[in-house]
N, C-alpha and C positions, 0 to 999 in steps of 0.2 A: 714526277712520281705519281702513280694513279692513286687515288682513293680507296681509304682503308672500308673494305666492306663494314656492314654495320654488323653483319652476323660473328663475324671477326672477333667485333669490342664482345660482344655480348658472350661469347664463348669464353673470350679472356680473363673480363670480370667474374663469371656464374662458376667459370671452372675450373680452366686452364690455372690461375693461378694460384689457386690456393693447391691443386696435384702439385705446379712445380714449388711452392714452399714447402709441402712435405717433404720432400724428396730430395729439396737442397738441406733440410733439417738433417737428413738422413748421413750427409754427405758431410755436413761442418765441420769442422775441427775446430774446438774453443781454443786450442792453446796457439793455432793458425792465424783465430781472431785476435787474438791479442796481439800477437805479434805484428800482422798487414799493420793493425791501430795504430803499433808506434812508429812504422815505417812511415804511416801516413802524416802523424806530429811533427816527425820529420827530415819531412820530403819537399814544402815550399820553398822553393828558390828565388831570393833576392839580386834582383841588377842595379846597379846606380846607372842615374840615367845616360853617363859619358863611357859606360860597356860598347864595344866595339861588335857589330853585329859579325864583321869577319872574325874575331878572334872567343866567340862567343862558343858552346860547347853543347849542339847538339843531340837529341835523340830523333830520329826521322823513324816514323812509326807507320804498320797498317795493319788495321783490322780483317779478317774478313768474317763474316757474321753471318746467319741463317734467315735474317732479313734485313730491314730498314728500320722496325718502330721496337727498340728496346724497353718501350713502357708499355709494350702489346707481349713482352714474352722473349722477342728475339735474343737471341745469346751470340758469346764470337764464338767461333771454333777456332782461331789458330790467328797469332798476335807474330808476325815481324817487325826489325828493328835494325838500323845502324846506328853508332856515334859518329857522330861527324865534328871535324872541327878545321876549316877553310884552313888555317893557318900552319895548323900543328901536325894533322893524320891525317890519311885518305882510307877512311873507312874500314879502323882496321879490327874493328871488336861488330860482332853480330849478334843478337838474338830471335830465340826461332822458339816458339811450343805450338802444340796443339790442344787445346779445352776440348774436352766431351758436355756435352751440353746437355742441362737437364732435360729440356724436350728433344722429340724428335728431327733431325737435318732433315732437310725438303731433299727430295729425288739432285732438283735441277743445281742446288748449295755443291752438290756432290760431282757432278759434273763440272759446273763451274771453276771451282778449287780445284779439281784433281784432286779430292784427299777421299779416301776409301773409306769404307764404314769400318775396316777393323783399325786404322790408324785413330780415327776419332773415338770411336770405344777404348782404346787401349789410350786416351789420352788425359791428360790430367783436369783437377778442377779449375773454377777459376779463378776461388782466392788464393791457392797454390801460382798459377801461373803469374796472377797478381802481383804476389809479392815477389819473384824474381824480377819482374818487371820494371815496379819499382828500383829494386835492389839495382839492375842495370841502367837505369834513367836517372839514376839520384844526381842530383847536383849539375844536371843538364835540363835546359827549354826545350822542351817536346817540341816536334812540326809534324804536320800529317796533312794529307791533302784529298779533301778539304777536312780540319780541325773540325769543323763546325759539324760532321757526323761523326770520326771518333773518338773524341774527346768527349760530349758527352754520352754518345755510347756505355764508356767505363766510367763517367760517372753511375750512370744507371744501373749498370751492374753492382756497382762497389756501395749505390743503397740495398741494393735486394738482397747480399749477402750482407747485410745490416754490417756495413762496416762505413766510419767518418766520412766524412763527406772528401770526394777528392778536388785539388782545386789547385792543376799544374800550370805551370809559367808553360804557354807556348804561343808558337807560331801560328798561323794558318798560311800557309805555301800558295795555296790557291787564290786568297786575296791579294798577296804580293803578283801573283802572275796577271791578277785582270787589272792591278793598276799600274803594272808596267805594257801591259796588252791588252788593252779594251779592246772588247766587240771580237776578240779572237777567239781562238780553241783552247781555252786553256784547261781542258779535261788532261787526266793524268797522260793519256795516249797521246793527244796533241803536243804536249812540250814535250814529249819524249822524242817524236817525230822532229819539231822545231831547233832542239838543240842537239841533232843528232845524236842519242842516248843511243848506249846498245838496248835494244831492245830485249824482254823477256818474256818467257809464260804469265800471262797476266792473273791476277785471284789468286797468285800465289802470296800471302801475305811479307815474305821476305822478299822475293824477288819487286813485288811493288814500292817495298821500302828501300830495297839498293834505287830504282831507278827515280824514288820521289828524295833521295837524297842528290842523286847529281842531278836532274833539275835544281831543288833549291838551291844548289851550290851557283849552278849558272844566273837562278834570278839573283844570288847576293850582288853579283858581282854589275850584275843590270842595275842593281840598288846603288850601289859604289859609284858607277857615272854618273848617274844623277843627284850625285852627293847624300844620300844616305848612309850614314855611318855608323849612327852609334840607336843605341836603345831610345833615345830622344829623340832621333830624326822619326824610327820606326812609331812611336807614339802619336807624335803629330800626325803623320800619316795618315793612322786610326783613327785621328780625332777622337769620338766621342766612346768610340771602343775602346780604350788606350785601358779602362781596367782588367782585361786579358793578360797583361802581364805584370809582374809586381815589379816594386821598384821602391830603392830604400833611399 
């Protein structure tokens, strides 16, 4: 990732953000915040540590966003999603929206996604999107690949529209894939390639979450031979990460 110019920060702080606080002011809905609030009270999900990573009930998530630094401004435009559950379903509930973002989408966001400027204008906020979000994720461990950009991503957002702090039980896909495949390609494209995935339009935020959920499905089962089984094996693993997911 190259280096955030400095003229960037200095726009961000002098200007940019306090335009995009007015404008999300403009945009709030209190009785919206209230509501995300209690979705977000609760939303934490507890596993005991002898939960079965196969029979466990995920949400497999992707962002795609107008940049990389969500504490510089960037925002998502459009959140996918499947449940997943190794045991039970084969992916049978989806979700899909689009966020219009308070600032402006860059030329090349648009290109990239394939989403048009009147889809994104005609699309919703994003404590709106938010909370369906929620609402479809409840009582499931988020994975996203890699977690470590968007999960806090939405955290970031979910302060800026001054709502509780979010703090979901999940995965990261992408650390399961470099420690059953060090030194490989374990970029989204790579496993896709490795475990013969259909492949899809990529920067489409659903279609990246179908194809990061049959990966993860394929590393579970990479997990299973080597005897990882249950939320406990997965912890150790993490070692000193292991506060990433809750556990009662």
């Amino acid at each position: 990732m190259e280096p955030i110019p400095s003229i960037r920060v200095l726009k961000y702080l002098f200007y940019d953000c306090f335009s995009s606080l007015y404008q999300q002011k403009k945009r709030t809905n209190p009785q919206l915040r209230i509501d995300v609030s209690k979705q977000l009270a609760d939303y934490p999900v507890c596993l005991s540590l002898n939960q079965s990573l196969m029979e466990t009930t995920y949400t497999v998530f992707d962002l795609e966003t107008t940049g990389f630094y969500p504490k510089l401004g960037d925002e998502i435009v459009s959140v996918g999603a499947i449940k997943l559950n190794v045991n039970e379903m084969k992916f049978p509930e989806h979700f899909y929206e689009i966020i219009s973002p308070i600032g402006d989408v860059p030329d090349q966001i648009y290109s990239l996604t394939g989403l048009s400027e009147e889809q994104v204008n005609n699309g919703k906020s994003f404590d709106e999107v938010f909370s369906k979000f929620l609402n479809f994720s409840k009582g499931t461990v988020l994975v996203a690949h890699p977690a470590s950009f968007d999960v806090p991503f939405l955290q970031v957002m979910a302060k800026r529209w001054q709502l509780p702090h979010f703090q979901p039980t999940f995965i990261d896909s992408y650390y399961i894939a470099n420690y059953l495949r060090p030194k490989k390609n374990n970029k989204l494209d790579g496993l896709v390639s490795y475990f013969n995935v259909e492949h899809k339009e990529r920067h489409h935020a659903l279609n990246d979450a179908q194809m990061t959920a049959e990966v993860f499905t394929n590393l579970l089962y990479l997990l299973h031979e080597k005897g990882i089984h249950t939320l406990e094996d997965y912890l150790k693993l993490r070692g000193k990460k292991k506060g990433k997911l809750l556990v009662k």
